[in-house]
Structures are given as C-alpha cells and as structure tokens.
C-alpha positions as CSV (number, residue, x, y, z in Angstrom):
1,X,39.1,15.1,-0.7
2,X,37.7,18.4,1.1
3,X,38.3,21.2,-0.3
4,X,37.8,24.6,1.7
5,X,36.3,27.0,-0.3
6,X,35.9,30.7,1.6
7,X,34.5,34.2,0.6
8,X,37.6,36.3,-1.0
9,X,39.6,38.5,0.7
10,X,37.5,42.1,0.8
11,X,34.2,40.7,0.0
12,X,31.7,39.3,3.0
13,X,28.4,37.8,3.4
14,X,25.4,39.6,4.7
15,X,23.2,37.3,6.9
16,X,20.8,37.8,9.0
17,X,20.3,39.8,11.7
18,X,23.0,42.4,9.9
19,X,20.9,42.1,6.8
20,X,17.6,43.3,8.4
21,X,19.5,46.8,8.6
22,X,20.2,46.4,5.5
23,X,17.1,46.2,4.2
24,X,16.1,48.8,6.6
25,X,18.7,51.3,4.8
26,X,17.4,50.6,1.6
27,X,14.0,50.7,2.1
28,X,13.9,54.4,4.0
29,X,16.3,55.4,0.9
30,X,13.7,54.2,-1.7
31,X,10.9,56.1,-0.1
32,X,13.0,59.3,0.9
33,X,14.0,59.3,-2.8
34,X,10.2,59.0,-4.5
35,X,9.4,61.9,-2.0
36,X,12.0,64.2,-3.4
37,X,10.5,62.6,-6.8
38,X,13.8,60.7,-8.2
39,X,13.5,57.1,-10.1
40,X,16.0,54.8,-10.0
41,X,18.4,53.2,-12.1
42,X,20.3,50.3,-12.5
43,X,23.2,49.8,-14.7
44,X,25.3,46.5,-15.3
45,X,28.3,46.1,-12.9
46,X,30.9,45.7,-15.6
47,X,31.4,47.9,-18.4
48,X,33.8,49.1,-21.5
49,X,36.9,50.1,-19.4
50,X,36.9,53.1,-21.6
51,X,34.3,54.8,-20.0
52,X,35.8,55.2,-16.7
53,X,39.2,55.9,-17.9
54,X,37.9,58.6,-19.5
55,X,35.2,59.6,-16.8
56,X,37.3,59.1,-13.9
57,X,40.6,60.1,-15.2
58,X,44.0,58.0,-16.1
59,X,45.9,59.7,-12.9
60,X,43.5,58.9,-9.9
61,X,43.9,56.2,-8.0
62,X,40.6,54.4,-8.6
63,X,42.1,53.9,-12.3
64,X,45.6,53.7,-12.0
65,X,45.5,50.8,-8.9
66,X,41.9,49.8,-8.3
67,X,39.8,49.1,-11.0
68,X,39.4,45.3,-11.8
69,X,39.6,45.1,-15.2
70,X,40.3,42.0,-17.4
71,X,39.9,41.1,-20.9
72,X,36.7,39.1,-22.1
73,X,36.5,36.1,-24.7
74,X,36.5,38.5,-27.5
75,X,39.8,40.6,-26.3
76,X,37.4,43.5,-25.2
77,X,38.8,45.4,-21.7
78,X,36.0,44.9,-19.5
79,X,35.8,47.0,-15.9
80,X,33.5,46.0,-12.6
81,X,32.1,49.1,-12.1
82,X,34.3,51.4,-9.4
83,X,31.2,53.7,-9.0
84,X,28.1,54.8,-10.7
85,X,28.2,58.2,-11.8
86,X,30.1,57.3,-15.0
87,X,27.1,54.5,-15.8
88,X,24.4,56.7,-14.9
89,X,25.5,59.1,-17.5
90,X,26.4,56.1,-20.1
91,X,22.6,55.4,-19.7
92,X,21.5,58.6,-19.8
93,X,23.7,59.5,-23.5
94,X,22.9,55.8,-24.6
95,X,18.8,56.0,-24.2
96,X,18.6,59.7,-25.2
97,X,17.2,60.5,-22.2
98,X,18.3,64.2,-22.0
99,X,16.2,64.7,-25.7
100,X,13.0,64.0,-23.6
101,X,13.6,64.9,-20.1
102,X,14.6,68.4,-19.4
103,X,15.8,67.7,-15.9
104,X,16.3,64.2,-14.9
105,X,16.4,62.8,-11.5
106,X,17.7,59.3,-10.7
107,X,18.8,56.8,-7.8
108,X,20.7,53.6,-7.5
109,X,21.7,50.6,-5.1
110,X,24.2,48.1,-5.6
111,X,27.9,47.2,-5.7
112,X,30.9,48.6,-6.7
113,X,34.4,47.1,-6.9
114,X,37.6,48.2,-6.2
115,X,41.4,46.6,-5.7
116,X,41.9,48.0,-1.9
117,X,43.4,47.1,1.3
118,X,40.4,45.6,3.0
119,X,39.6,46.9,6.8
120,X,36.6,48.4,8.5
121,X,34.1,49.8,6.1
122,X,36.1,49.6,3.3
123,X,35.9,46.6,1.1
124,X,36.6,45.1,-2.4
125,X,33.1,44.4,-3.0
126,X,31.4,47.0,-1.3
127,X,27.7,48.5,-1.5
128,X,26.6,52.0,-2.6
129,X,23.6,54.5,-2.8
130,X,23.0,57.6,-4.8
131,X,21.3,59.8,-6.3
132,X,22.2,61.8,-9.8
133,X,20.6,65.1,-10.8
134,X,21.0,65.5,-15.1
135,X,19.7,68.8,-16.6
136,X,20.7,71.8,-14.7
137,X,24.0,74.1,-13.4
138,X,20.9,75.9,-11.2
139,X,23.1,75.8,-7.2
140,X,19.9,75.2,-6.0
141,X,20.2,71.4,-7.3
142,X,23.7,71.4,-5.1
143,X,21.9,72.5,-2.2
144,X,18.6,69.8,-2.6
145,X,21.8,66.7,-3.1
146,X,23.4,67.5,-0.2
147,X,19.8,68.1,2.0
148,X,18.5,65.0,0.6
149,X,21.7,63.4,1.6
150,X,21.7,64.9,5.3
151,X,18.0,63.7,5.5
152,X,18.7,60.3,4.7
153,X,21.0,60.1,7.5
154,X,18.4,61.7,10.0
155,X,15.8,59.7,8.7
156,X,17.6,56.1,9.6
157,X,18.6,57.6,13.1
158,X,22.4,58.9,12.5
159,X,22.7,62.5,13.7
160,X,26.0,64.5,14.6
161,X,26.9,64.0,11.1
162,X,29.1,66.7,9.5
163,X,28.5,68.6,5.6
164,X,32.4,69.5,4.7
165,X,31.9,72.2,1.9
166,X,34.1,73.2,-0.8
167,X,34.6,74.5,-4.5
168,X,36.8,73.5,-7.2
169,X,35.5,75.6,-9.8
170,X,34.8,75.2,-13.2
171,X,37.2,74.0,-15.9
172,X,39.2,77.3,-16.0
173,X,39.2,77.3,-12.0
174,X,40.7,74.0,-11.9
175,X,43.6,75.0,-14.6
176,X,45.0,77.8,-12.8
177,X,44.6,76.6,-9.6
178,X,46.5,73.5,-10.2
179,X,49.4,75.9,-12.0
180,X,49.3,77.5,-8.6
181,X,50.0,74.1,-6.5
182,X,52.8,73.0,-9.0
183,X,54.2,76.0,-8.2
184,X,54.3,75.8,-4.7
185,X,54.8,72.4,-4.6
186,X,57.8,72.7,-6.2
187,X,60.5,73.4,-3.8
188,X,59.0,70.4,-1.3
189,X,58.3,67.7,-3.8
190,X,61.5,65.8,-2.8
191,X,60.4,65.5,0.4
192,X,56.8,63.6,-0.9
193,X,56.1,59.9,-1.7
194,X,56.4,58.9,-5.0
195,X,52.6,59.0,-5.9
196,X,52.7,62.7,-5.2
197,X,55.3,63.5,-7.1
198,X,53.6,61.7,-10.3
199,X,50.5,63.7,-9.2
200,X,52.7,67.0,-9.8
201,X,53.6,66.1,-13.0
202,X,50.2,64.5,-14.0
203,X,47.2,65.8,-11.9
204,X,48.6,68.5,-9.2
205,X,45.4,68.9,-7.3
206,X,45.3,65.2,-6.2
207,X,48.3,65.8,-4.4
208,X,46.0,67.4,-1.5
209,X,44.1,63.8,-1.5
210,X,47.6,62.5,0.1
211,X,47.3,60.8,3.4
212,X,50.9,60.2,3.7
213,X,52.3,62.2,6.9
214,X,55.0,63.3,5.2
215,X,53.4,64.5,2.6
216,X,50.4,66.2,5.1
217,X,53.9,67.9,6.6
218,X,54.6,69.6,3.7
219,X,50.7,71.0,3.2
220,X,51.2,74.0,5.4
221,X,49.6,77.6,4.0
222,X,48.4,76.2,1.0
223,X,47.0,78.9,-1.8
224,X,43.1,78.3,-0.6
225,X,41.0,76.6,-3.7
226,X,38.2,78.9,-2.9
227,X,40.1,82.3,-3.0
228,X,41.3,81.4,-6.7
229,X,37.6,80.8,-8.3
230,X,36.5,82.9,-11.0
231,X,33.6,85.5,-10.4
232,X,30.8,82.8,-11.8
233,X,31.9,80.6,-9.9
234,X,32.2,82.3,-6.9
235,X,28.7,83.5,-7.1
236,X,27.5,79.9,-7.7
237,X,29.3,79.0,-4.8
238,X,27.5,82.0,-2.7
239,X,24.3,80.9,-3.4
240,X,24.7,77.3,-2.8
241,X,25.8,78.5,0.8
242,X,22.5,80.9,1.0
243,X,20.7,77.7,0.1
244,X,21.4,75.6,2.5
245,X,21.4,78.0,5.2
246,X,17.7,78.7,4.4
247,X,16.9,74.4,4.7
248,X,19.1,75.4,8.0
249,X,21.7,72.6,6.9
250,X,24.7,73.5,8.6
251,X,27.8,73.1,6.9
252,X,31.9,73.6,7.5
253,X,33.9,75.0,4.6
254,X,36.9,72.3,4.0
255,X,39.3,74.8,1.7
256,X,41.4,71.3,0.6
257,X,38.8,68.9,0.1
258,X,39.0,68.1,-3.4
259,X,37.3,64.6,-3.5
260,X,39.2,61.1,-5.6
261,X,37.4,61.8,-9.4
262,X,38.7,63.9,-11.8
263,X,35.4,65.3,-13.4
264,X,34.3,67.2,-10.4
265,X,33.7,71.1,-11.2
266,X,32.2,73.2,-8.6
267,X,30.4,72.4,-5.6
268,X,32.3,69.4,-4.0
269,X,31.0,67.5,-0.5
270,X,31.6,65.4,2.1
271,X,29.5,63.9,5.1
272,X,31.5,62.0,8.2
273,X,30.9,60.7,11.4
274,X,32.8,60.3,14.1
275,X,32.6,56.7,14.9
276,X,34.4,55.7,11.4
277,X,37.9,56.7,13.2
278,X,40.2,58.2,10.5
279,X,38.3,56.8,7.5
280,X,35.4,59.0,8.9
281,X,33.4,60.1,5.1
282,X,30.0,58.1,4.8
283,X,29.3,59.4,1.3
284,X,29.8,62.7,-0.7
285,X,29.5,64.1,-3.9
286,X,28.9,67.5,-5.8
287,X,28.7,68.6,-9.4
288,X,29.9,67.6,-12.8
289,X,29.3,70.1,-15.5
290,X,31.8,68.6,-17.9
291,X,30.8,65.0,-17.8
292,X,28.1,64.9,-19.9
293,X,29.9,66.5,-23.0
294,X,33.0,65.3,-22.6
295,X,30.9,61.2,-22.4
296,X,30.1,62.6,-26.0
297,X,26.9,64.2,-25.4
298,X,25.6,67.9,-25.0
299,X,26.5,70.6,-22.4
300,X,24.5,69.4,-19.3
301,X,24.3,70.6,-15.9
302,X,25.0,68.0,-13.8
303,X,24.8,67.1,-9.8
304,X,24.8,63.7,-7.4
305,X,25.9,62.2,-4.2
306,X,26.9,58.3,-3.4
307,X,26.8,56.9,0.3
308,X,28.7,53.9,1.3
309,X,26.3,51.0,2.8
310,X,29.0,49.2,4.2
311,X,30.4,52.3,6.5
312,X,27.3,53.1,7.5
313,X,26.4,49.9,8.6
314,X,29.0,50.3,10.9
315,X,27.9,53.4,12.6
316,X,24.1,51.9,13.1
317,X,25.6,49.0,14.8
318,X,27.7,51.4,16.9
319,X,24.6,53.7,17.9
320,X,22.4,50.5,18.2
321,X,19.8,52.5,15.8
322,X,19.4,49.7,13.9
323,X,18.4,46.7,16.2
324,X,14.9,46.5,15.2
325,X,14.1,43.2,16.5
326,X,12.6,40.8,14.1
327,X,9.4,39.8,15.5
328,X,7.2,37.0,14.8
329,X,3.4,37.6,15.0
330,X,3.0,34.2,15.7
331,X,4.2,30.9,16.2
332,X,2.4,27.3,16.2
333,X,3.3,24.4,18.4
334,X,3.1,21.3,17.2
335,X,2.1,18.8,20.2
336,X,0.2,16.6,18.5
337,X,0.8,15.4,15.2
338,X,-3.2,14.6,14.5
339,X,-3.6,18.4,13.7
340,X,-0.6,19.3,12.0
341,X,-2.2,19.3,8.7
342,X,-4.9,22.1,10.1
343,X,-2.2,23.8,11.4
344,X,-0.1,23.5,7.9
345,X,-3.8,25.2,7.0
346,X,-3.6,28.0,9.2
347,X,-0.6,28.8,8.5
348,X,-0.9,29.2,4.3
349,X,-4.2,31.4,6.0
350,X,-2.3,33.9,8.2
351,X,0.2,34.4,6.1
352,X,-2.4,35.3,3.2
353,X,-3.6,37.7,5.4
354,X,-0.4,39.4,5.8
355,X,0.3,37.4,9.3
356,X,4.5,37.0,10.0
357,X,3.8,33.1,11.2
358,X,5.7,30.2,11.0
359,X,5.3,26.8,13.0
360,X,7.0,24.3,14.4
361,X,7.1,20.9,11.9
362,X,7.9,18.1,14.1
363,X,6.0,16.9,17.6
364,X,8.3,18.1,20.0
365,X,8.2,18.8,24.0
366,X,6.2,22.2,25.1
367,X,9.4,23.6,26.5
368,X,11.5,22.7,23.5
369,X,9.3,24.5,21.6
370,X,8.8,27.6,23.5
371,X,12.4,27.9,23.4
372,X,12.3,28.3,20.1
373,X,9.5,31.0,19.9
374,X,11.4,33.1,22.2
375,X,14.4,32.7,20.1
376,X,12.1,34.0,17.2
377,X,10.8,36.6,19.4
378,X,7.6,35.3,18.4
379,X,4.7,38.3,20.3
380,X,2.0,35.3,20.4
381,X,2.3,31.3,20.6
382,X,-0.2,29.0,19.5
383,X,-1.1,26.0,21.6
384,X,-3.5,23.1,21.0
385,X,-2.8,20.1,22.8
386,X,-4.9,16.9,23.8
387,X,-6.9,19.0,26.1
388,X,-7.8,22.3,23.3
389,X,-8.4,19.3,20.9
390,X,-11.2,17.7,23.0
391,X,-12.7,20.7,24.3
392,X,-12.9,22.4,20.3
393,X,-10.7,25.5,21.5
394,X,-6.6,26.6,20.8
395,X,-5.1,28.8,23.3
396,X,-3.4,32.2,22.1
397,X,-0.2,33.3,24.6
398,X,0.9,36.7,24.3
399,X,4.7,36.2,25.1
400,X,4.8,40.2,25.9
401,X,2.3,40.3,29.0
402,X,2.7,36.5,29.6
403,X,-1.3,35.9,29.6
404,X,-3.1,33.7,27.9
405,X,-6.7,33.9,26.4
406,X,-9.0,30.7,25.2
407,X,-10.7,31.0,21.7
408,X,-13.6,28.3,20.9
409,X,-13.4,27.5,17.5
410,X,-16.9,26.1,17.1
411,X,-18.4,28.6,14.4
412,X,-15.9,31.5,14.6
413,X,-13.7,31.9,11.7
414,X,-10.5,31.1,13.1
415,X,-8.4,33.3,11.0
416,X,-10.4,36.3,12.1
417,X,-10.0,35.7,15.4
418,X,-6.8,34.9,15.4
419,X,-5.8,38.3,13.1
420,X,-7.5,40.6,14.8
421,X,-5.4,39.7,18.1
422,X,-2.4,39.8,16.7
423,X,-2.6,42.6,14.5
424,X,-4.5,44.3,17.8
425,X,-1.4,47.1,19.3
C-alpha cells in the first residue's frame, strides 16, 4: 500500500539552488560577526517550558498560542525553542559565563518554532540569526546591535532598508506607562477584539501590537511611550540617537512600536523592507536589562537583535542579489570507457587541489554530455576521445569564450596544467 508521506504544514525543504543563498547568508553573517569580534552559540531547540514562560511572559502571544510544548516520558513540560534570547541567557547563568567575562558577545543560527498561520516568510519551523550583547547598559552597545544589523543587510546586497526606533523605558517606565494606556483605553475597549481586551487587563502595552482594524481604529492620539520615560532613561535614549547618527545610520522614531516579548526595557528596534508587503520586519531587537536577574542571575546589562532567514530569503530572490550562479570549474567527458579509471584519477587530484570538478560516469554521446556541463554551468570541459588518446593530449574547452586549447600530456604534470587554467581569471 503507498502511503504519501509530505513535509508538515508550515515547515519546507531547502534544496538547491535556494539553499546556495542560504549558505551565502550564513556565511557573510559568520564573518561580519568575527569582525565585530562576537562567538557564537548554540543552544538545544527544546527546553524547560519554564524558561520562556517566565522570559517571554504568560500574556504574549508567542506563549499563550504558539509555543509547542508537550510533555516528555518523564512528565517534564518540554518547549521547541520560540526564539533564542531566553537560551542564550540560560547558557550564559548555567556556565557562569558572566563570573569570567566582563562583557560577552555572542551569535547564533538555527530554528525556531512557533504554532502560526503559515504564509510568505512566516513559518512554523522557521530560521533565525542573532547576535546577543551580555555585560553592559552602556547605549553605545544599542547603537553597535542595530549597525551591525544594518551592515549585515548591506553587506548581502539589500539596501532601502528602514531602522524603526523607539523606547520603552526601564521597569518604572513601562509601569506607568501601561497605567496610562489602561486609562485611555478604557472608554473604547468594547469596541476591541477579545485578545485586546485580555491585554487590558493582563499586559496593556501589547494592546499597541494589535493588527486588528478595529482595534488600529481605536489607536488615534495615543499618550506617546517616549514622552512618558524617566530622565535616565530619556538620556540613554538621547545618546543612542547621537550614536548612530555619528555611524550615519539613519533611523525613524516609531512612538508605538513596542515589539511581541515582554522583557524588553529600553531601546527597542525594527528593520523592514518593502518587498515583504504588510508583514514587512526582517529582524529587530533592543535591550533587556531585567532578564538576566529576573533568569536568577545578577543585574546585567543586556542587548541583541534576531533576523528572520526565511523573510529575507524572500527579498534576495525578489532583488535577484542572490543568484550567484553555481559554477563548475570543470567537467570530464567520458567518451571512452578505456580511460575512465585515469579520469576517476584526475578527478580525486583536482579536487585535492581545491578544483570544483565532477565527471560524467557512463560513456555517453558528446552532445549528451555537453548538455549536461552547460546545465552545471561548468567554465571548462574536459575532452579526450579516440583521437586525444592516440596522439597523448586532452583538450581543455572554456565554455565562456567558446575556444579550445590542446595540452600534451607527455611529461607535464597534468594536474598543474590543468589548475593553473582553471584557476587562471
């Protein structure tokens, strides 16, 4: 009996070409981040589903609806990680980092998992990147995340990207601010969805998350977040500002962006493009003074950014940044099955030497063949038929100018010759 067995619902494969931009993305991240002289990290995808109820917070959405979380062998709650800050600083409290590093600078790539309602760029198995900053309340940190972040971007070839800026303030800030919302809310809250009006009771400021219209209807001259801050935190606010205007990052000040997780305090952050529609954020972040402490460990300064793969796969596709075509160096015909074992030879050689090779393993027509080495986009083809084999030579065909040069193979190191064409510009 056949049984058809698919992917699930929200998760995809990654095949190639799409996955050569993948591994494009990760590769400038990994040597962006050893520049800016962070190490990276990498933390189990599931964990005690204590740590992000606690991190995250009981009322956001992640927890409430899209964590999945399920009970192991043992009875323990176990939850597929929904992001990585929360691990990041379980690692750090766990390995007593912060007793031996005064400032600590990490990155990650991997998965995440949340229960959403799959569609572009937005998935339940879906692939981040990030970087964490442990050790410090200094704004200049704030200022180097968000840079590092906008560099990224430039540096795989998306520009017209957008920094949305905002504060929420420190722990104080948050409190009377949200007393502020409730109050205003108040008289309109009938006219909200039911999630906001648990938010009013439960967690106030998540009501300006809300993408409900109705809801957006009823957002009109909001008390500004940033007008109610406290003096320290309006000066750590200023100078993040000053910062980045002296890297010359521009930036927008977005008074109601409050970002999905609970334990943000200060400097908050979001980058977006255009060509993600709606759902435009690629990543964000800010800072988390409180984590740290409230995770069980001491008061610790505390800064980071995430990026979603998956959306910004999307845009590279869109700006066709990202077709770097996969070349071949070279490719062997096989048109004579006499020499196939040299050519299984040459092969092991080249690719020794650091040669992107392959060849073809059954006799097969000329044209056949070359077919196939254009579909490779193979820059050089290797020929040796009846007539190279007799006369002790193999022809070398650059597929990019169409010529074609003879090498004689009587006491030349064949390997040489054949690596110093290919790897010749």
């Amino acid at each position: 009996m056949k049984v058809d067995i698919t992917s699930l619902r929200g998760t995809y494969d990654i095949l190639p070409p799409q996955s050569r931009i993948w591994e494009r993305v990760e590769h400038k991240a990994r040597e962006l981040f050893d520049v800016y002289g962070y190490s990276e990290i990498r933390t189990p995808i599931f964990e005690d589903t204590r740590l992000f109820t606690r991190s995250i917070g009981e009322n956001t959405d992640i927890v409430s609806k899209e964590m999945y979380t399920f009970s192991d062998r043992k009875e323990r709650s176990i939850t597929l990680r929904p992001e990585a800050t929360a691990p990041v600083v379980r690692a750090y409290l766990q390995h007593k980092i912060h007793q031996t590093e005064p400032l600590s600078r990490f990155f990650y790539i991997g998965p995440m998992f949340r229960y959403e309602r799959p569609q572009a760029g937005r998935n339940r198995q879906f692939y981040q990147l990030g970087t964490e900053i442990l050790g410090s309340e200094n704004p200049y940190f704030d200022a180097e995340s968000i840079s590092l972040a906008v560099t990224f971007f430039k540096n795989i070839g998306i520009d017209n990207i957008n920094v949305k800026l905002n504060s929420v303030g420190c722990k104080d800030c948050k409190i009377n601010y949200s007393k502020i919302l409730k109050d205003y809310f108040m008289p309109k809250i009938d006219q909200m969805c039911d999630d906001c009006k648990i938010r009013h009771e439960k967690n106030t400021l998540r009501i300006l998350d809300c993408k409900v219209p109705t809801c957006r209807q009823q957002m009109t001259n909001i008390p500004i977040l940033s007008d109610n801050l406290c003096e320290e935190c309006e000066n750590h606010f200023t100078k993040v500002k000053s910062y980045l205007e002296s890297m010359e990052v521009p930036y927008i000040i977005e008074p109601y962006l409050v970002r999905g997780l609970d334990y943000y305090t200060n400097t908050i952050f979001e980058i977006t493009h255009s060509h993600l529609g709606s759902q435009d954020a690629l990543g964000g972040g800010g800072r988390y003074n409180n984590l740290v402490e409230e995770m069980g460990g001491p008061s610790t300064g505390a800064v980071g950014f995430a990026v979603g793969i998956d959306r910004l796969i999307i845009v590279l596709e869109k700006i066709k940044e990202s077709t770097e075509i996969n070349y071949l160096d070279l490719y062997i015909l096989n048109l004579e099955n006499s020499v196939f074992v040299e050519n299984v030879k040459i092969v092991h050689q080249l690719r020794q030497a650091n040669i992107k090779v392959d060849l073809c393993p059954e006799e097969k027509s000329m044209k056949s063949q070359f077919r196939t080495a254009n579909k490779l986009n193979a820059r050089f083809v290797l020929i040796r038929a009846k007539n190279e084999i007799e006369n002790n030579i193999v022809k070398l065909k650059n597929m990019v100018t169409n010529t074609e040069e003879e090498i004689q193979i009587d006491n030349v190191n064949i390997i040489d010759e054949i690596s110093e064409r290919v790897k010749r510009k």
